[in-house]
C-alpha positions as CSV (number, residue, x, y, z in Angstrom):
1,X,-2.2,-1.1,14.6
2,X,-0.7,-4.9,14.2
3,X,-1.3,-6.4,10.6
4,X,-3.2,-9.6,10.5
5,X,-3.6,-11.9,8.0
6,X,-7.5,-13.3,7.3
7,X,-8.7,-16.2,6.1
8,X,-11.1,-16.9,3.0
9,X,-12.6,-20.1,1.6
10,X,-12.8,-19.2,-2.5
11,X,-14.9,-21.3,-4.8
12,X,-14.3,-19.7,-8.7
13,X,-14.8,-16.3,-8.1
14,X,-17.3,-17.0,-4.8
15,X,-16.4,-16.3,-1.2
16,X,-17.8,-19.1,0.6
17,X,-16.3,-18.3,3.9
18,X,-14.1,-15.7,5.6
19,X,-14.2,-14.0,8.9
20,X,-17.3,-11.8,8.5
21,X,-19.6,-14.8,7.2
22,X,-18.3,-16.6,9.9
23,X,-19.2,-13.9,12.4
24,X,-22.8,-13.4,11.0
25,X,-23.1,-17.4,11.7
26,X,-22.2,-16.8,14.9
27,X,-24.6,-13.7,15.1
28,X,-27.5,-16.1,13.7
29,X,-26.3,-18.8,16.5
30,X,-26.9,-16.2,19.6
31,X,-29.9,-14.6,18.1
32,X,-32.1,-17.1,16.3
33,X,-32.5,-14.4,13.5
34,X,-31.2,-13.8,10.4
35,X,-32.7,-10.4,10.8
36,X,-31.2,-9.8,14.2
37,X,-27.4,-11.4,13.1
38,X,-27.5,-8.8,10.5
39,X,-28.5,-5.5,13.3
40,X,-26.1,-6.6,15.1
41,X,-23.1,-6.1,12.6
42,X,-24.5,-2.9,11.2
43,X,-26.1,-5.0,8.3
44,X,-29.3,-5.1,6.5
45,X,-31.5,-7.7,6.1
46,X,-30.8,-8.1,3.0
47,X,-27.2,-8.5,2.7
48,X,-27.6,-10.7,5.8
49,X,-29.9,-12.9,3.7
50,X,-27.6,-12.3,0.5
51,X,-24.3,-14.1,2.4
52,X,-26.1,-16.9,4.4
53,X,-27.7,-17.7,0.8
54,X,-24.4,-17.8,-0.6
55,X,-22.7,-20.1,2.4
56,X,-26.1,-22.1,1.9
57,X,-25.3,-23.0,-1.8
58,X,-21.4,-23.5,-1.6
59,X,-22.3,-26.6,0.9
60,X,-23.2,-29.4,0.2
61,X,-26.3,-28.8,2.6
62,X,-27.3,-25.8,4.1
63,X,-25.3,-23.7,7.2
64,X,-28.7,-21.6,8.4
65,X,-32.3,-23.0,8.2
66,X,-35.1,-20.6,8.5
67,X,-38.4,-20.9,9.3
68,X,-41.2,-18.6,7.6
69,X,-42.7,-15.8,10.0
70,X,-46.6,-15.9,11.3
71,X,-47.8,-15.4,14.6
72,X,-45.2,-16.9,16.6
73,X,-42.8,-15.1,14.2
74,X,-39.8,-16.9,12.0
75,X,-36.6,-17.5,12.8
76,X,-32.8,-19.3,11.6
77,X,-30.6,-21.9,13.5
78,X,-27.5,-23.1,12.8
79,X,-27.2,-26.6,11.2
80,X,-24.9,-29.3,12.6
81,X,-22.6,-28.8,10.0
82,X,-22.6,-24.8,10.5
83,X,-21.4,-25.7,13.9
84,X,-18.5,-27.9,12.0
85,X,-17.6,-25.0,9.9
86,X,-17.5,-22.6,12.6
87,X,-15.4,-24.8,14.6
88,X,-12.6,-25.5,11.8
89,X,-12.3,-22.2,10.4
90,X,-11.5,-21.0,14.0
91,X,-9.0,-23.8,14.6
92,X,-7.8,-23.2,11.0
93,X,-7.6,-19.2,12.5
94,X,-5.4,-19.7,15.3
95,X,-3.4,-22.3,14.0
96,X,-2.5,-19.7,11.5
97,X,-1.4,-17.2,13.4
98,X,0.4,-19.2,15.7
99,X,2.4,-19.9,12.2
100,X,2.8,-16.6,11.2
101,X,3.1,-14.5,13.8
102,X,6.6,-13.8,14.4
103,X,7.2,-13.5,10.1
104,X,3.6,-10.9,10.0
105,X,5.5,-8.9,13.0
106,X,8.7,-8.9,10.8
107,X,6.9,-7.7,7.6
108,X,4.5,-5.2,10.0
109,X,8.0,-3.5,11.2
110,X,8.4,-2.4,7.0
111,X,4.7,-0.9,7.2
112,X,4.5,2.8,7.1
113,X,4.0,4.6,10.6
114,X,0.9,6.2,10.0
115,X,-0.2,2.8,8.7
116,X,0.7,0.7,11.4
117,X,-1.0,3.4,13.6
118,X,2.3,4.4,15.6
């Protein structure tokens, strides 16, 4: 298994983006549900709630807006600036890697076998 290196947006001691919030926007995107973004990744509702709240409040407006369930059922869409996120932490991503690549594989070469999966 290759190392990586991962990327997280820290605010004090909060996480207000890294690669698994950025995948459960994505999720919400595709889906239209909180609900559903969370199945999808093996997550529960409420942990799927618990991060978008969190992204929600570290902005300085919301990521995900939901609408409250009823007969046509609720739902959550992506904001413009979710979209903005999204887009710069993925360029942010690969312009990272394309900077660290050949140094990760150098470091990855001292990783134990049975760590590196060899």
């Amino acid at each position: 298994m290759k190392p990586r290196l991962t990327f997280r947006l820290v605010l004090g001691e909060t996480i207000a983006l890294g690669p698994g919030k950025v995948q459960l926007l994505e999720a919400i995107h595709e889906t239209g549900s909180i609900a559903a973004a969370g199945r999808s990744m093996n997550m529960s509702y409420k942990r799927a709630w618990h991060l978008v709240d969190t992204m929600n409040r570290c902005f300085k407006s919301p990521l995900v807006e939901t609408a409250k369930g009823g007969a046509r059922g609720g739902g959550a869409a992506l904001t413009p600036l979710a979209e903005e996120v999204i887009g710069r932490y993925r360029r942010l991503e690969a312009q990272a890697r394309e900077a660290t690549d050949a140094e990760l594989a150098e470091l990855g070469a001292h990783l134990a076998p049975d760590v590196r999966g060899d």
